[in-house]
N, CA, C and O of each residue as an XYZ file, in Angstrom:
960
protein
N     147.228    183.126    120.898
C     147.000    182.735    119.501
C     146.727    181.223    119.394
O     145.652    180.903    118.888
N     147.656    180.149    119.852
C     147.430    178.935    119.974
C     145.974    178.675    120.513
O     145.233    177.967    119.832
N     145.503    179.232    121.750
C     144.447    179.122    122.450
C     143.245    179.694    121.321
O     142.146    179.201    121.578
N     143.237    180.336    120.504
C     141.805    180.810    119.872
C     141.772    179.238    118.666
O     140.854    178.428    118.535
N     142.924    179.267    118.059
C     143.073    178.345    116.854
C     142.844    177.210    116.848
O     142.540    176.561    115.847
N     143.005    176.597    118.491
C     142.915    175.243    118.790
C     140.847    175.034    118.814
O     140.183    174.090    118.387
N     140.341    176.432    119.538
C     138.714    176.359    119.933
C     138.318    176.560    118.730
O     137.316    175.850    118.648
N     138.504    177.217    117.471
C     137.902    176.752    116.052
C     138.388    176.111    115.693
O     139.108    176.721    114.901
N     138.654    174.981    115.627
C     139.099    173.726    114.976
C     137.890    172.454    115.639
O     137.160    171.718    114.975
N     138.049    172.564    117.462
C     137.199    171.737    118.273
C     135.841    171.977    117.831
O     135.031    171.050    117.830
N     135.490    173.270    117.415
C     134.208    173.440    117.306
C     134.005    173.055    115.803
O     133.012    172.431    115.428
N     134.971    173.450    114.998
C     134.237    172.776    113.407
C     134.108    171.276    113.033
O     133.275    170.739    112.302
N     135.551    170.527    113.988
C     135.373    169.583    114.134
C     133.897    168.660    114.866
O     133.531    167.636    114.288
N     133.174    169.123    116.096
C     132.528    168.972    116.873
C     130.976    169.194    115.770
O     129.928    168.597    116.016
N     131.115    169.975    114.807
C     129.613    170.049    114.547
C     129.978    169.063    112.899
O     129.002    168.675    112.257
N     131.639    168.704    112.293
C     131.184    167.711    111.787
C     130.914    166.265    112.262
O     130.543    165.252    111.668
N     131.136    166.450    113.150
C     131.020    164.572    114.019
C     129.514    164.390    114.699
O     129.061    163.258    114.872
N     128.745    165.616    115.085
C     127.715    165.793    115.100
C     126.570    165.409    114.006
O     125.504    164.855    114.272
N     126.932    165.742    112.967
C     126.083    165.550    112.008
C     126.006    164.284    111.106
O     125.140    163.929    110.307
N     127.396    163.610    111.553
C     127.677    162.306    110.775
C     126.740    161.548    111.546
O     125.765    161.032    110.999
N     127.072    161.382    113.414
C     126.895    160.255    114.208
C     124.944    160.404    114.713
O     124.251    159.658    115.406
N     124.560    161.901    113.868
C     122.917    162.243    114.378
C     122.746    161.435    112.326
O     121.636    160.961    112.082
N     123.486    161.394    111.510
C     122.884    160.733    110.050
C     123.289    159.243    110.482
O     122.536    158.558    109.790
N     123.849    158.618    111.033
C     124.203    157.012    111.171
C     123.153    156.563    112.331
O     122.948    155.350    112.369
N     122.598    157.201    113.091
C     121.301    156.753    114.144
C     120.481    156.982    113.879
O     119.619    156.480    114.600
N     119.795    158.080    112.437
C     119.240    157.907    112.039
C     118.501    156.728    110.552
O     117.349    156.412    110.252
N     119.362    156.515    110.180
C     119.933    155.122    109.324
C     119.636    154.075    110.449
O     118.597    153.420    110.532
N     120.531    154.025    111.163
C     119.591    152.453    111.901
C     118.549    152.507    112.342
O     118.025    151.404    112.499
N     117.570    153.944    112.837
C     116.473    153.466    113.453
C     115.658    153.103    112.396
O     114.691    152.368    112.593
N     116.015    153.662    110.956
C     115.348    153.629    109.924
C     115.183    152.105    109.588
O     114.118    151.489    109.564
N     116.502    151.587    109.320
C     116.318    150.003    109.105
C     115.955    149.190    110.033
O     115.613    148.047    109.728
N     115.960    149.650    111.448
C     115.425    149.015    112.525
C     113.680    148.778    112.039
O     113.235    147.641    111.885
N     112.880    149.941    111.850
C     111.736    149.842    111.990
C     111.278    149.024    110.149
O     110.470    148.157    109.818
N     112.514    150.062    109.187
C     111.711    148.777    108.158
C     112.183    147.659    108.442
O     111.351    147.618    109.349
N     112.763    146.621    108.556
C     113.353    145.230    108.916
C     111.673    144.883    109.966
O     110.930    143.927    109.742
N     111.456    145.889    111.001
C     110.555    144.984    111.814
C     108.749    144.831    110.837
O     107.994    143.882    111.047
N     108.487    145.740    110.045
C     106.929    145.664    109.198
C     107.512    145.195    108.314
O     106.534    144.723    107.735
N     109.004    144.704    107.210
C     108.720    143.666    106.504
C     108.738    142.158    107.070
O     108.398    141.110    106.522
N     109.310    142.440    108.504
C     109.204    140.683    108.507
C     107.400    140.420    109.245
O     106.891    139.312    109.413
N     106.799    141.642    109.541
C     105.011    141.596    109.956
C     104.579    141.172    108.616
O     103.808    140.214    108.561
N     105.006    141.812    107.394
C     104.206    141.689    105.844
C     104.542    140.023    105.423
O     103.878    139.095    104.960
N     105.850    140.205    105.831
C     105.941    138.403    105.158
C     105.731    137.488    105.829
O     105.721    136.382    105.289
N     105.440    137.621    107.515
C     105.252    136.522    108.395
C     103.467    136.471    108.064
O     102.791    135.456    108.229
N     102.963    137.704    107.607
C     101.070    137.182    107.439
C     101.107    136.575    106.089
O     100.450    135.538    105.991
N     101.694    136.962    105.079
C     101.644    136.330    103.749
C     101.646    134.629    103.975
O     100.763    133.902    103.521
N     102.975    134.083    104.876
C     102.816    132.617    105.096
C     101.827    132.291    105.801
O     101.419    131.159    105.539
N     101.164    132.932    106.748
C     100.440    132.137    107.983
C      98.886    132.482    106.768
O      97.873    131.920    107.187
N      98.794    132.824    106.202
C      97.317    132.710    105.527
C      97.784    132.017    104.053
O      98.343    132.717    103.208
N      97.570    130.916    103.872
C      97.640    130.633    102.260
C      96.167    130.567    101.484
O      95.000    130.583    101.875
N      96.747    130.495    100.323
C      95.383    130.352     99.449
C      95.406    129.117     98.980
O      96.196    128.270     98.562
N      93.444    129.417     99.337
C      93.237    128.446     98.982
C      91.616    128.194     98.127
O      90.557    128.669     98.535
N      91.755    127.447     97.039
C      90.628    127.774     96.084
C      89.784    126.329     96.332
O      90.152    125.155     96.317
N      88.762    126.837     96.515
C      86.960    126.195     96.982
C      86.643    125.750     95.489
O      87.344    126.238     94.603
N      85.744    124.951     95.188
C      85.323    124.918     94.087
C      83.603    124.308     94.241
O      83.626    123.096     94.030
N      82.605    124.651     94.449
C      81.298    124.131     94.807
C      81.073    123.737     93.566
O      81.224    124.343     92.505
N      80.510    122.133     93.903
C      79.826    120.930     92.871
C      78.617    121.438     93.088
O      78.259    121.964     94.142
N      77.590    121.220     91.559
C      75.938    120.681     91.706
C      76.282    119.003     91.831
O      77.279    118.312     91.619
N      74.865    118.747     92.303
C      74.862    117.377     92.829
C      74.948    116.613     91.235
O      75.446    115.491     91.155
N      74.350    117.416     89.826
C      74.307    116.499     89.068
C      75.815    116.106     88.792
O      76.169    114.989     88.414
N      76.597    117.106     89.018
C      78.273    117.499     88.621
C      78.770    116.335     89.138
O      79.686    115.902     88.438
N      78.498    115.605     90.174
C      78.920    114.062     91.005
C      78.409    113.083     90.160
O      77.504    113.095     89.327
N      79.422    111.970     90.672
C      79.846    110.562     89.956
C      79.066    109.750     90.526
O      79.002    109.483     91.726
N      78.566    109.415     89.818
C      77.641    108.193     90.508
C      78.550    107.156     91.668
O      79.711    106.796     91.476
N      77.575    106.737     93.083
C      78.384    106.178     93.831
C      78.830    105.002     93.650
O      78.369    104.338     92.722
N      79.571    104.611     94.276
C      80.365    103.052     93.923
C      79.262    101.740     94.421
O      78.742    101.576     95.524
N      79.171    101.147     93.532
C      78.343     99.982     93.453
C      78.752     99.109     94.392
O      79.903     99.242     94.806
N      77.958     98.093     94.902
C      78.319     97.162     95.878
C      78.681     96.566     94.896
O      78.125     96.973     93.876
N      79.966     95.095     94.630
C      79.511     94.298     93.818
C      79.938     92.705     94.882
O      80.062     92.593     96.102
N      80.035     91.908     94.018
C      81.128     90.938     94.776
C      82.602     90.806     94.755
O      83.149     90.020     95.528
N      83.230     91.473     93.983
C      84.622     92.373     94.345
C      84.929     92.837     95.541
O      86.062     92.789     96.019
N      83.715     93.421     96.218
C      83.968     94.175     97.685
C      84.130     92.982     98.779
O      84.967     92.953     99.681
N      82.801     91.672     98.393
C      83.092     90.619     99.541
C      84.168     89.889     99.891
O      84.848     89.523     98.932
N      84.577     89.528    101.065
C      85.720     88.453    100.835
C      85.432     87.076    100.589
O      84.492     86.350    100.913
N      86.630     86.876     99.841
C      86.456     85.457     99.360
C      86.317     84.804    100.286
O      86.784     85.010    101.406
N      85.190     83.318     99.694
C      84.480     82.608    100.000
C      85.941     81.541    100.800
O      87.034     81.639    100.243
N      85.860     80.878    101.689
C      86.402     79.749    102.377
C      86.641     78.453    101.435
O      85.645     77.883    100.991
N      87.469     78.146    101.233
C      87.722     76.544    100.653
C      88.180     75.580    101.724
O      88.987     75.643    102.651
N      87.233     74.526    101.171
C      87.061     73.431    102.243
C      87.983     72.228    101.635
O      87.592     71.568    100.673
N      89.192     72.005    102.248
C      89.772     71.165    101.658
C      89.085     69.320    101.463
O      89.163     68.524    100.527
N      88.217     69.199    103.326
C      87.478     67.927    103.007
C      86.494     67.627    104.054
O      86.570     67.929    105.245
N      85.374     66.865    103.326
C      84.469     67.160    104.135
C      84.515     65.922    104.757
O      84.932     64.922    104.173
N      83.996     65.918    106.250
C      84.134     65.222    107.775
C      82.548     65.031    107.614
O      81.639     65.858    107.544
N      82.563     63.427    107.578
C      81.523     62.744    108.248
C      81.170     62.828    109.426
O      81.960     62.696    110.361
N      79.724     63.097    109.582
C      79.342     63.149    111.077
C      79.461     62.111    111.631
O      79.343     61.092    110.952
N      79.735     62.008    113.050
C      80.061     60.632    113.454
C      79.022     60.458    114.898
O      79.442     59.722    115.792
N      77.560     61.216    115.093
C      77.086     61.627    116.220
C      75.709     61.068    115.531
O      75.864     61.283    114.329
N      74.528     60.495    115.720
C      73.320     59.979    115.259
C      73.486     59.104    114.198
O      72.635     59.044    113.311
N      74.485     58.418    114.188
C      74.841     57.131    112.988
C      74.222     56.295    113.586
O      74.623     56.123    114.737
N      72.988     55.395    113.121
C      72.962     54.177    113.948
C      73.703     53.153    113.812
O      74.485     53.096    112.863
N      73.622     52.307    114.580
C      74.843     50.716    114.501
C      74.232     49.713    114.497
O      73.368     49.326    115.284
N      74.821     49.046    113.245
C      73.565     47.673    113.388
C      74.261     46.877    114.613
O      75.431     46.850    114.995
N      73.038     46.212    115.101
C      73.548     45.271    116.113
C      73.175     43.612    115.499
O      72.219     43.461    114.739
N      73.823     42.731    115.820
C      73.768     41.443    115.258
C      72.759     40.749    115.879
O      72.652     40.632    117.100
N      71.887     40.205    114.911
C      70.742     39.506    115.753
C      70.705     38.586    116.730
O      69.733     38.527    117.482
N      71.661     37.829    116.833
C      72.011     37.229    117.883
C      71.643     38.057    119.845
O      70.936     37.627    120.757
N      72.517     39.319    119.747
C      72.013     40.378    120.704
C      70.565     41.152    120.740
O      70.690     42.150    121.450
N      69.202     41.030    120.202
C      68.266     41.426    120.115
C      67.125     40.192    120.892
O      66.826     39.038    120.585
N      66.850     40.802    121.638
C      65.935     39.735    122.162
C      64.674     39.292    121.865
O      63.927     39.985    122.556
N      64.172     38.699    121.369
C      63.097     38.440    120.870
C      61.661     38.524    121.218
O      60.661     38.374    120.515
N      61.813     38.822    122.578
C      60.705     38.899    123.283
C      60.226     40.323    124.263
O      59.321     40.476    125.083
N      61.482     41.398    123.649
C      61.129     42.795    123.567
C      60.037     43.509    122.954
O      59.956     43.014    121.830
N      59.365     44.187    123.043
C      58.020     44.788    121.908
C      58.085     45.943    122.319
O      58.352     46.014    123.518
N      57.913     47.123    121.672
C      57.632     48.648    121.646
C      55.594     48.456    121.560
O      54.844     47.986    120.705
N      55.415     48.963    122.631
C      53.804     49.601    122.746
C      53.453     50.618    121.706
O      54.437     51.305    121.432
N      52.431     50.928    121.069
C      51.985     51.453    120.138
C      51.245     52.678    121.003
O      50.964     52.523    122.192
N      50.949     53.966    120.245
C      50.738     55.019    120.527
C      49.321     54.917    121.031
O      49.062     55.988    121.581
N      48.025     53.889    121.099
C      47.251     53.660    121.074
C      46.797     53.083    122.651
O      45.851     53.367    123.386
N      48.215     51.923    122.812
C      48.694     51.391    124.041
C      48.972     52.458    125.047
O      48.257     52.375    126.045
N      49.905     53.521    125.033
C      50.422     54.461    125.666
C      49.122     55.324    126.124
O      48.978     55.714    127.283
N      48.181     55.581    125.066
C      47.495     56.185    126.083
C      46.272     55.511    126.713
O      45.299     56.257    126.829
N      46.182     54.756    126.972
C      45.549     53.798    127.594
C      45.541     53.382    128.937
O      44.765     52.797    129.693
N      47.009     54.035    128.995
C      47.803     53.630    130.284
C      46.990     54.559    131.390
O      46.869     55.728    131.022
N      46.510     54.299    132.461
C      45.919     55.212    133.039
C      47.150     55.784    133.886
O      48.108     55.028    134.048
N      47.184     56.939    134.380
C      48.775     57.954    135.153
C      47.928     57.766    136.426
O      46.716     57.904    136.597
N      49.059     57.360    137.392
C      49.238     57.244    138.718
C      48.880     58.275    139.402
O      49.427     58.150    140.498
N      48.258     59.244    139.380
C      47.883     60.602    139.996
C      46.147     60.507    139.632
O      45.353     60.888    140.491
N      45.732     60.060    138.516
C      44.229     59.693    138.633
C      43.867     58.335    139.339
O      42.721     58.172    139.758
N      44.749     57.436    139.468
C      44.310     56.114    140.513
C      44.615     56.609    141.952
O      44.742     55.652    142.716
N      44.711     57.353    142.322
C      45.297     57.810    144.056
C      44.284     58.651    143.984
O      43.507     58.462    144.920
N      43.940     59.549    143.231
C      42.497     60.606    143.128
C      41.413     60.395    142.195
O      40.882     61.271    141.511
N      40.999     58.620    142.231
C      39.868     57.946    141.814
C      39.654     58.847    140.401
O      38.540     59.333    140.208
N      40.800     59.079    139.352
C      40.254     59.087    137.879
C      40.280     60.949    138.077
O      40.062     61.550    137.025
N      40.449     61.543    138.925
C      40.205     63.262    138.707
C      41.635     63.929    138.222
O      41.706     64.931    137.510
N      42.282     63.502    138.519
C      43.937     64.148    138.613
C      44.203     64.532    139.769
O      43.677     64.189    140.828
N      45.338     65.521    139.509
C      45.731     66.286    140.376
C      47.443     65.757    140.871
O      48.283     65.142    140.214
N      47.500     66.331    142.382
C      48.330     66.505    143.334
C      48.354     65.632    144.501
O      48.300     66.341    145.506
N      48.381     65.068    144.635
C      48.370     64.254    146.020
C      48.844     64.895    147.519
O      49.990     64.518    147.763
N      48.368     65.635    148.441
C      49.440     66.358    149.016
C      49.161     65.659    150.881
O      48.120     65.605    151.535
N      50.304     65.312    151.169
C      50.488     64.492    152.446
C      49.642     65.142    153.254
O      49.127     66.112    152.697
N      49.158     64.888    154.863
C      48.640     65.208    155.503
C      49.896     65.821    156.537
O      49.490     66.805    157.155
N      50.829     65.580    156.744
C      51.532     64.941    157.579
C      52.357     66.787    157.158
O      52.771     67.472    158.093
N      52.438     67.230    155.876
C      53.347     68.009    155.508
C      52.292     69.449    156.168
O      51.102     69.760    156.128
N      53.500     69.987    156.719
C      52.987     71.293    157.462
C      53.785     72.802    156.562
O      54.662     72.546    155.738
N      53.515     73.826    156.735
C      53.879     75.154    156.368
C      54.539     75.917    157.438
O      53.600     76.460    158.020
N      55.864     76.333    158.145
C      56.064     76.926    159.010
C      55.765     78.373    158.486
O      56.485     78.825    157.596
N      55.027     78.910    158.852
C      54.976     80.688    158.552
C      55.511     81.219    160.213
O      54.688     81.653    161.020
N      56.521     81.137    160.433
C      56.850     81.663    161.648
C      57.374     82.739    161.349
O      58.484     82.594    160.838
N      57.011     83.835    161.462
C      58.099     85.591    161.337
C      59.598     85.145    161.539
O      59.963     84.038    161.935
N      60.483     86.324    161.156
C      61.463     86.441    161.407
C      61.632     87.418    162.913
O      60.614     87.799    163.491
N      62.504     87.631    163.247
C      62.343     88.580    164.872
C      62.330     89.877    164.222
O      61.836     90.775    164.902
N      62.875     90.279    162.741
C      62.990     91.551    162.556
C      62.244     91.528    161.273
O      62.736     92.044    160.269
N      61.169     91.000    161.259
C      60.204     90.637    159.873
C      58.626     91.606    160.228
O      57.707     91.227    160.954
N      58.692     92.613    159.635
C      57.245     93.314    160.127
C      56.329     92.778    159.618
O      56.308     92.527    158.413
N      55.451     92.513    160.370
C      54.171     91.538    159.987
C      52.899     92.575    160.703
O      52.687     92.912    161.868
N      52.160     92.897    159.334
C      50.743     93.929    159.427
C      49.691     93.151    159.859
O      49.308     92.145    159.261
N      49.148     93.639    161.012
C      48.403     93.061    162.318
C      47.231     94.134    161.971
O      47.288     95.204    161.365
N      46.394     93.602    162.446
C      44.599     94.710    162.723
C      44.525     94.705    164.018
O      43.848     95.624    164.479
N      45.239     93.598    165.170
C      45.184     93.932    166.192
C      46.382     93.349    166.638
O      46.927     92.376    166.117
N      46.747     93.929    167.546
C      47.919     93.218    167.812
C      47.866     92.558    169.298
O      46.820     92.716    169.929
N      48.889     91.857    169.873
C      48.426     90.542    170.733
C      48.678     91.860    172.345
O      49.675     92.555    172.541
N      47.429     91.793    173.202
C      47.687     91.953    174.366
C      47.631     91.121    175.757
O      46.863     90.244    176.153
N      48.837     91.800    176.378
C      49.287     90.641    177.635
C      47.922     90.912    178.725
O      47.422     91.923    179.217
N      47.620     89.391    178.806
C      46.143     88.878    179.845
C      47.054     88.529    181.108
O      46.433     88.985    182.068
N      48.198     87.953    181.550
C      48.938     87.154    182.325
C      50.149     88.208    181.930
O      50.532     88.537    180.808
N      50.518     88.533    182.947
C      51.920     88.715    183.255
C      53.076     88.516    184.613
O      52.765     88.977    185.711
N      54.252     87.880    184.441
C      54.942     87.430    185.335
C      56.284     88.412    185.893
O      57.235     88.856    185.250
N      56.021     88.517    187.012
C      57.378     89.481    187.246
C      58.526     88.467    187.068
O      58.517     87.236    187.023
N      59.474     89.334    186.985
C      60.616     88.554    187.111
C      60.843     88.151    188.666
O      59.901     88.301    189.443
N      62.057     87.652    189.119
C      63.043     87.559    190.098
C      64.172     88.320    190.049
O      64.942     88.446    189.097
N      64.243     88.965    191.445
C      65.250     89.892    191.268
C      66.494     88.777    191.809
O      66.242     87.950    192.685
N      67.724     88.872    191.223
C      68.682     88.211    191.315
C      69.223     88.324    192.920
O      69.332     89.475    193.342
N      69.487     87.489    193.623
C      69.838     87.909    195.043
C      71.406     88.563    194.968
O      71.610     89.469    195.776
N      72.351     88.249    194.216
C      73.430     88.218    194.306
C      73.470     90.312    193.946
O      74.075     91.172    194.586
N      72.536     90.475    192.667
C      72.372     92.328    192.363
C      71.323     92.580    193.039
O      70.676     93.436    192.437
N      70.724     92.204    194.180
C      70.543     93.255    195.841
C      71.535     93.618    196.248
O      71.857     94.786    196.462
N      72.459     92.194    196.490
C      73.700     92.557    198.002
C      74.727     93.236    197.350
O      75.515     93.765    198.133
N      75.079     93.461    195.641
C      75.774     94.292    195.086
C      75.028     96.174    194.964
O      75.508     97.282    195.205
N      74.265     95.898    194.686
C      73.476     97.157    194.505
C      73.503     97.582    193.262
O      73.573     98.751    192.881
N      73.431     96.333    192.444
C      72.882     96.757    191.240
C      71.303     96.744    190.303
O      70.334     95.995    190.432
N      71.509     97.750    189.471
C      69.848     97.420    188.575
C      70.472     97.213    187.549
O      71.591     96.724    187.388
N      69.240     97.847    186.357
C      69.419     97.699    184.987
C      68.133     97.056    184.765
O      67.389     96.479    185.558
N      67.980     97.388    182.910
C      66.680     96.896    182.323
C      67.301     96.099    181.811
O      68.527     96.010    181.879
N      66.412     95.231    181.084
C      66.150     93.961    180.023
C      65.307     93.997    179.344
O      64.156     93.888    179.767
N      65.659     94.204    177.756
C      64.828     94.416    176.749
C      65.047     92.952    175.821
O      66.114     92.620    175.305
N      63.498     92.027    175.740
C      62.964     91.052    175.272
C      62.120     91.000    174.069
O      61.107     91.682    174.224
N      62.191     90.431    172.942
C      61.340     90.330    172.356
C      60.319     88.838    172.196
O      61.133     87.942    171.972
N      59.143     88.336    172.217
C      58.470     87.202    172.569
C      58.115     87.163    171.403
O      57.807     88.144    170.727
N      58.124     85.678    170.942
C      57.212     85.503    169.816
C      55.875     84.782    170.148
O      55.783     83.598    170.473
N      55.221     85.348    170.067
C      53.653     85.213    170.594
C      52.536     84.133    169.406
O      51.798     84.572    168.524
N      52.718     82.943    169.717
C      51.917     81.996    168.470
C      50.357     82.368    168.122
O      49.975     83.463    168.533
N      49.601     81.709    167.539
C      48.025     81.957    167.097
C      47.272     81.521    168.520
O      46.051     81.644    168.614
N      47.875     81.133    169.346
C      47.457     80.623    170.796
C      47.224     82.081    171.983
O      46.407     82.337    172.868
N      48.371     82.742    171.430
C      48.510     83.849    172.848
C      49.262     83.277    173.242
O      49.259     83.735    174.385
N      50.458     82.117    173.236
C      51.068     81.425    174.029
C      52.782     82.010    173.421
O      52.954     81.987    172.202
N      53.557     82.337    174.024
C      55.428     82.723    174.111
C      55.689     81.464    173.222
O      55.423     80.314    173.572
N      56.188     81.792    172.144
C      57.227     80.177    171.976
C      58.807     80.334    172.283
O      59.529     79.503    172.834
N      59.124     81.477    171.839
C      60.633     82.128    171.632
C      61.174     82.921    172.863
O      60.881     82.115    173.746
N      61.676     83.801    173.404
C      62.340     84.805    173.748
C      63.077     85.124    173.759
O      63.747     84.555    174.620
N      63.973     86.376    172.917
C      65.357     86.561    172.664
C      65.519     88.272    173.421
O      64.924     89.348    173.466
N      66.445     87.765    173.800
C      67.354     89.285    174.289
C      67.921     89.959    173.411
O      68.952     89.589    172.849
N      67.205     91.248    173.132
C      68.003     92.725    172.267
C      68.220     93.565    172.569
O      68.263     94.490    171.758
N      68.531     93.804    174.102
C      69.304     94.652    174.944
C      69.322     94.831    176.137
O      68.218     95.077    176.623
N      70.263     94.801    176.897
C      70.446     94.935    178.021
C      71.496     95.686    178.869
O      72.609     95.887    178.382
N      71.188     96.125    180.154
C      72.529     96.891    180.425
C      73.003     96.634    181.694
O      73.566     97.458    182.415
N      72.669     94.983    182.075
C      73.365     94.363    182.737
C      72.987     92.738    182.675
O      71.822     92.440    182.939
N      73.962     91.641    182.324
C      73.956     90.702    181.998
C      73.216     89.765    183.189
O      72.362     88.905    182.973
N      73.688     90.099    184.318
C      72.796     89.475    185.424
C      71.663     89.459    185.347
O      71.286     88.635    186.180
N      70.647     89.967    184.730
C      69.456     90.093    184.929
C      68.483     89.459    183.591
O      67.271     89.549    183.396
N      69.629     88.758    182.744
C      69.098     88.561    181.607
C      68.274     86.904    181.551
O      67.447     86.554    180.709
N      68.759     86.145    182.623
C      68.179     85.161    182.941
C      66.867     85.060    183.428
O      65.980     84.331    182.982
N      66.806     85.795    184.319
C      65.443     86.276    185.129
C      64.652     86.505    184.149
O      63.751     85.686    183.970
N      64.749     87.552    183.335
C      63.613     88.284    182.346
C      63.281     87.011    181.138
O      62.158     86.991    180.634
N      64.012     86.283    180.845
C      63.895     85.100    179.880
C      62.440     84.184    180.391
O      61.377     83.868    179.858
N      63.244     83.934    182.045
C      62.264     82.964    182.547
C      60.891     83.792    182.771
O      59.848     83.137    182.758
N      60.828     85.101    182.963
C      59.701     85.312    183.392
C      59.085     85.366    182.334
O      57.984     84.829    182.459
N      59.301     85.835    181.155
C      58.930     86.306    179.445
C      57.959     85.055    179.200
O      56.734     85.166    179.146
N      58.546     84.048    179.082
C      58.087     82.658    178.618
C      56.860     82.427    179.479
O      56.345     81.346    179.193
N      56.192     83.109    180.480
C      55.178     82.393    181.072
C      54.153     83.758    180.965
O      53.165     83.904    181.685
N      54.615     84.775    179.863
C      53.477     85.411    179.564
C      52.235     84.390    178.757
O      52.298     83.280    178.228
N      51.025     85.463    178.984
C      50.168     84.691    178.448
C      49.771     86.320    177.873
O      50.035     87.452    178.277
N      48.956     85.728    176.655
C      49.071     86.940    175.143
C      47.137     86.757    174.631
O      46.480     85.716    174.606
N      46.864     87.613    174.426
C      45.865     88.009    172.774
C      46.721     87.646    171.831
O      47.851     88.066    171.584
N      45.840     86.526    171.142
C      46.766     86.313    169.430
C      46.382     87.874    168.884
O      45.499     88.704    169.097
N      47.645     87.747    168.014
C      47.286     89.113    166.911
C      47.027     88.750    165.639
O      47.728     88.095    164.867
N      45.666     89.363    165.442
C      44.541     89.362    164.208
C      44.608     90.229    163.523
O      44.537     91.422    163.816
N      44.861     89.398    161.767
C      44.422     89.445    160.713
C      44.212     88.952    159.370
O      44.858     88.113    158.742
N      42.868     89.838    158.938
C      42.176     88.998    158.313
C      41.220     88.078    158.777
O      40.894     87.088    158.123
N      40.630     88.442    160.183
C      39.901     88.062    160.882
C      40.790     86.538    161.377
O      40.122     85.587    161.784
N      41.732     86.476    161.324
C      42.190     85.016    161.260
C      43.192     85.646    162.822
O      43.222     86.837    163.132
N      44.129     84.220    163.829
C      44.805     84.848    164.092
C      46.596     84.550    163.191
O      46.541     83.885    162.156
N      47.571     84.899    163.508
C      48.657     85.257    163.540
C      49.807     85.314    164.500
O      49.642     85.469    165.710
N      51.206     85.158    163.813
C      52.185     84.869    164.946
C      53.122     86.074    164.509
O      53.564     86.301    163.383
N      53.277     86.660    165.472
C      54.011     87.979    165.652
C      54.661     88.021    167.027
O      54.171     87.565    168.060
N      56.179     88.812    166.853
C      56.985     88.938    167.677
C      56.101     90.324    168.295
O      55.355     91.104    167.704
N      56.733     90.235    170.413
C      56.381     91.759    171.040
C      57.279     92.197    171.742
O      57.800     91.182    172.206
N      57.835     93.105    172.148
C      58.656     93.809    172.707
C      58.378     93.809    174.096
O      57.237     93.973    174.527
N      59.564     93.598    174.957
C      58.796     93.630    176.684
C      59.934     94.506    177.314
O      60.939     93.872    176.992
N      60.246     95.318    177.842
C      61.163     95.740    178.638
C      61.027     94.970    180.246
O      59.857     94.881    180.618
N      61.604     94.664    180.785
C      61.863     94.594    182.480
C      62.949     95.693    183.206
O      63.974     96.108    182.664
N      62.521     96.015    184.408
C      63.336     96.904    184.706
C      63.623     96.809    185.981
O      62.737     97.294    186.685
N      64.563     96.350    186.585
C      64.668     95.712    187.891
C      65.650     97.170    189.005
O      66.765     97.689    188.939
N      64.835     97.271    189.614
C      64.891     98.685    190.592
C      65.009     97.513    192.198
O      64.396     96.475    192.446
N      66.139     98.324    193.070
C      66.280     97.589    194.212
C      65.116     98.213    194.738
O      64.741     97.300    195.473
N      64.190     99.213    194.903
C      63.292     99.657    195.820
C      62.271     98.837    195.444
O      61.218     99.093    196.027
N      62.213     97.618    194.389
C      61.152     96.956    194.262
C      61.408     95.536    193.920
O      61.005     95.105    192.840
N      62.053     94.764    194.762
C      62.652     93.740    195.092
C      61.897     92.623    194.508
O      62.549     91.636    194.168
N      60.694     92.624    194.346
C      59.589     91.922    194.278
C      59.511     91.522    192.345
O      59.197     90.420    191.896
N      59.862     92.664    191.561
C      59.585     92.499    190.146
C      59.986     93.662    190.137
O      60.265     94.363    191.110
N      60.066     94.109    188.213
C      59.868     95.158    187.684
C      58.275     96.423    187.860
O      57.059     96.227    187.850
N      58.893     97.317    187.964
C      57.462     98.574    188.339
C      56.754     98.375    186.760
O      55.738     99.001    186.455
């Protein structure tokens, strides 16, 4: 008897606690979801305000603001004005004036004959020394446009160094000559080499080339030339 009385009680109890705790979760999901679309309705209401346009005709505008002298700034006040003290002349006391000074008249002045027409008998000009020369000498790395360029008539072997026989060394020597309006060496500089011993030799021999000036403009010209030497022990005598 206890045992039946106690299972209808659990069960009437059980389907009212059922129906309370399925109406209270339904209540919050309810206010859950309205709470979340009114705060969507009132968070767009703020983020968009109104706002009222009003389009002017041009006659509907105020005429623009006038320049006047109201707008400029005021003018500077000069509390005092400063004598110039720069092209004042100064009298000087006659005592200091010499009497036997005179200013030439514009008439006088040109009368004067200029020292450049008495040296060139009345023509003008320039006077230009005899004595004064023009170096046009190239630079070593100055390209200078030739119609022909200078060829070697005379050429000198070098000397082979005695000391690079009994070592057993070679090596070239690369020279450049500056060759005058003569055909004649004035210069010779060394721009490479790949042994220092041999750089003496090729100097001395360089300098006693003899050259074709190089022409142009039918004229001649002074231009640098390139010479290699190349000192080989099987040819004791000079470069091949």
């Amino acid at each position: 008897m206890l045992g039946e009385y106690g299972r209808s009680e659990l069960k009437q109890s059980f389907h009212r606690n059922y129906l309370l705790g399925l109406s209270i979760s339904v209540v919050i999901h309810l206010s859950i979801v309205g709470s979340y679309y009114l705060s969507n309705v009132l968070g767009a209401e703020e983020e968009i305000p109104m706002v009222r346009v009003k389009v002017l005709k041009y006659s509907e505008l105020g005429p623009p603001p006038s320049i006047t002298a109201s707008s400029l700034p005021p003018p500077l006040s000069v509390a005092a004005t400063v004598k110039p003290s720069i092209g004042v002349p100064i009298p000087v006391p006659d005592a200091e004036v010499s009497p036997e000074q005179t200013i030439m008249t514009q008439a006088e002045l040109s009368a004067q004959p200029s020292p450049a027409s008495e040296d060139l008998g009345g023509q003008g000009g320039v006077e230009v020394s005899p004595d004064l020369t023009i170096d046009d000498e190239p630079g070593m790395d100055e390209f200078v446009p030739v119609e022909r360029p200078p060829q070697i008539v005379k050429r000198v072997l070098p000397i082979f160094p005695e000391l690079a026989v009994r070592a057993g060394i070679e090596g070239t020597v690369w020279v450049k000559i500056l060759v005058d309006k003569e055909g004649k060496p004035t210069k010779v500089a060394i721009i490479k080499s790949t042994s220092e011993i041999f750089n003496q030799s090729a100097v001395d021999a360089a300098i006693q080339f003899v050259f074709t000036p190089a022409v142009m403009n039918k004229g001649p010209v002074k231009v640098w030339v390139s010479i290699p030497f190349r000192f080989q022990i099987k040819d004791v005598k000079g470069p091949t």
